[in-house]
C-alpha positions in Angstrom: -18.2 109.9 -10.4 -17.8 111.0 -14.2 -13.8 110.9 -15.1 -14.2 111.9 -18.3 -13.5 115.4 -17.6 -10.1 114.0 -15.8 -9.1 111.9 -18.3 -9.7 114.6 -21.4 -7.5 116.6 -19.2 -5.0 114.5 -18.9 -5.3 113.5 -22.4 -4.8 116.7 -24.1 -1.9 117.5 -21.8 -0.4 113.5 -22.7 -0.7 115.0 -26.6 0.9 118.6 -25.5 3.9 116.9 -23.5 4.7 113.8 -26.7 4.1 117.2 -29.1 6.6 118.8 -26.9 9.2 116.2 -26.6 9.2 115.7 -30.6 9.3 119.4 -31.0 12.4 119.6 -29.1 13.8 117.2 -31.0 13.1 118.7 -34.3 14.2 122.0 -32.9 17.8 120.6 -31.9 18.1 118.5 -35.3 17.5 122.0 -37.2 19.9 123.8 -34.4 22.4 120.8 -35.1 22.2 121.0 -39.2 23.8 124.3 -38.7 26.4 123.5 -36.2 30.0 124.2 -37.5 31.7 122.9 -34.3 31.9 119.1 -32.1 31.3 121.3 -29.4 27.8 122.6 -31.0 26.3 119.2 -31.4 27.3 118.0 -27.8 26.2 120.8 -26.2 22.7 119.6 -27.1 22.6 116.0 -26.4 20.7 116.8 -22.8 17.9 118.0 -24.8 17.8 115.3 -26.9 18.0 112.7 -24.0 15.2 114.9 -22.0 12.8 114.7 -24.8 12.7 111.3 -25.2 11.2 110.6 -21.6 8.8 113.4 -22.0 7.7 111.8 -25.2 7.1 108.4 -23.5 5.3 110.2 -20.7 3.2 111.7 -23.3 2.3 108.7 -25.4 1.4 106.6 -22.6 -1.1 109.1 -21.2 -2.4 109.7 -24.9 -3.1 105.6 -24.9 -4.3 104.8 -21.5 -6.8 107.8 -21.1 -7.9 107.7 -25.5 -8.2 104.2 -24.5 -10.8 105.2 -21.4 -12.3 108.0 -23.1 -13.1 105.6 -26.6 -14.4 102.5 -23.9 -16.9 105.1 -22.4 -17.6 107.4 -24.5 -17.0 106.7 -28.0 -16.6 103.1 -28.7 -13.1 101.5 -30.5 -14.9 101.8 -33.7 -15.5 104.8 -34.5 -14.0 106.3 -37.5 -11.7 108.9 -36.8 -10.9 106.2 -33.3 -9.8 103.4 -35.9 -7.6 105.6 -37.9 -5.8 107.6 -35.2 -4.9 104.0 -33.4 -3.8 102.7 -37.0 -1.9 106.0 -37.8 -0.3 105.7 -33.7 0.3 102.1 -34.0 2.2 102.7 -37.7 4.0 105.8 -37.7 5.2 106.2 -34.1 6.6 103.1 -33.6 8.6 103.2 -37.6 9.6 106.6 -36.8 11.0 105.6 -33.4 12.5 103.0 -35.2 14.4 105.6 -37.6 15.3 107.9 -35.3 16.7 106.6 -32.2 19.9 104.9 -33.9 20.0 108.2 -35.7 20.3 110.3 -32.4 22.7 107.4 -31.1 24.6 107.7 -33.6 25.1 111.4 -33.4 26.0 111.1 -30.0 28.7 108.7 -30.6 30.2 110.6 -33.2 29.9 114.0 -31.3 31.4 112.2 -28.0 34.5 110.2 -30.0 35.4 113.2 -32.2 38.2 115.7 -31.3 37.0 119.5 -30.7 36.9 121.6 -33.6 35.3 121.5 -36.9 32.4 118.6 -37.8 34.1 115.8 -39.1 32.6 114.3 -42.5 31.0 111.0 -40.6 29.0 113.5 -38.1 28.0 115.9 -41.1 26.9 113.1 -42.8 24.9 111.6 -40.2 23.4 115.0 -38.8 22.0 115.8 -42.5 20.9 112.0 -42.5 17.7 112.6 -45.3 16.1 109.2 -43.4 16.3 110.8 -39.9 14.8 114.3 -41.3 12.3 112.9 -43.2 10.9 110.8 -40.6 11.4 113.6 -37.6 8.8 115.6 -40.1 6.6 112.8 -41.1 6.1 111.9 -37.4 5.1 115.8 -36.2 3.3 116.2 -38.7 1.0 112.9 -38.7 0.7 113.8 -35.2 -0.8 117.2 -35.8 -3.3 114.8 -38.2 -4.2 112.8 -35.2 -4.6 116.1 -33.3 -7.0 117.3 -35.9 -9.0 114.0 -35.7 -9.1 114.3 -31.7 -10.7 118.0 -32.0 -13.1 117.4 -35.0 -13.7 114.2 -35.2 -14.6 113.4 -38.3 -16.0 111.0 -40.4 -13.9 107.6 -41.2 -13.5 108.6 -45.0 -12.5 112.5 -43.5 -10.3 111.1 -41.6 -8.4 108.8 -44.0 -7.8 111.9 -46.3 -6.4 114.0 -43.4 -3.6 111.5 -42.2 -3.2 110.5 -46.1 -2.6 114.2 -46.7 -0.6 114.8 -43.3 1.6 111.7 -44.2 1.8 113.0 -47.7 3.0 116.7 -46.6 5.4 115.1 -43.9 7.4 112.7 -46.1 7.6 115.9 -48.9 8.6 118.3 -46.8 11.5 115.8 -45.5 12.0 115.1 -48.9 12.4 118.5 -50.3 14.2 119.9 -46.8 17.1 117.0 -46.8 17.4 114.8 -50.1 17.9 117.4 -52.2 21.5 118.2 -50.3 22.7 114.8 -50.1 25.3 113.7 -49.7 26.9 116.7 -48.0 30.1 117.7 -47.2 31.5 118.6 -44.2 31.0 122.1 -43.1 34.0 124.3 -42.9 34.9 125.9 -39.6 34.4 129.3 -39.2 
């Protein structure tokens, strides 16, 4: 029985679900950046704790059927293979790294302060340049990786896509978020 078929299933939906659960965290960072309230920023935390298990679910069906898929089809050396398990075993693990205290520590802040207006310490750590920059240098190396999984390319093609999606990622976090630092706390409204 051929289970390639199943395991390219399973491996596109592995890379729609770890897409997902970054997506959703991107989405509440941005909602949070424009939170006025303590309330506003607790109210998401659920989302933020959900996406982190869908992402884990994702990335492990990613590795274990890429893995199968590369052993029987493919063969751990090809080009565009190589640099997609560099690019995984680099960027998801420093941007995981980055991150998760940085969600931790917004759910501390959000959970100790008072209701009302954003104090300056959650402000601060919400419009964290590190955090943003690394949430958008993650997506979008991943969309590299997606692009290598549907063309396949050659090794050299493939080095310039994730240079260039690694390249776009940290400049878009860059001009997004270090531009406004430090910020000050937002007023009420």
């Amino acid at each position: 029985m051929n289970l390639y078929p199943i395991a390219l299933f399973l491996h596109v939906s592995g890379a729609i679900i770890y897409l997902f659960g970054i997506g959703t965290r991107l989405l509440v960072l941005t909602i949070q950046r424009g939170a006025r309230r303590v309330e506003q920023v607790r109210a998401l935390a659920p989302f933020i704790e959900l996406s982190g298990p869908l992402s884990g679910i994702g990335l492990l069906l990613i590795l274990v059927t890429g893995f199968y898929m590369a052993m029987t089809a493919w063969g751990l050396f090809t080009g565009w293979i190589v640099v997609t398990l560099i690019s995984l075993v680099l960027v998801v693990p420093a941007g995981i790294a980055v991150m998760e205290p940085g969600r931790r520590a917004i759910d501390r802040l959000a959970r100790e302060a008072p209701d009302g207006p954003l104090t300056e310490p959650l402000v601060r750590r919400i419009h964290d340049p590190v955090h943003v920059t690394a949430l958008q240098t993650l997506t979008l190396v991943l969309l590299g990786i997606v692009f290598l999984m549907t063309n396949k390319p050659s090794l050299t093609i493939s080095l310039i896509v994730m240079g260039v999606a690694l390249a776009l990622g940290l400049a878009s976090g860059a001009l997004k978020s270090w531009r406004r630092w430090p910020t000050r706390a937002v007023p009420a409204s």
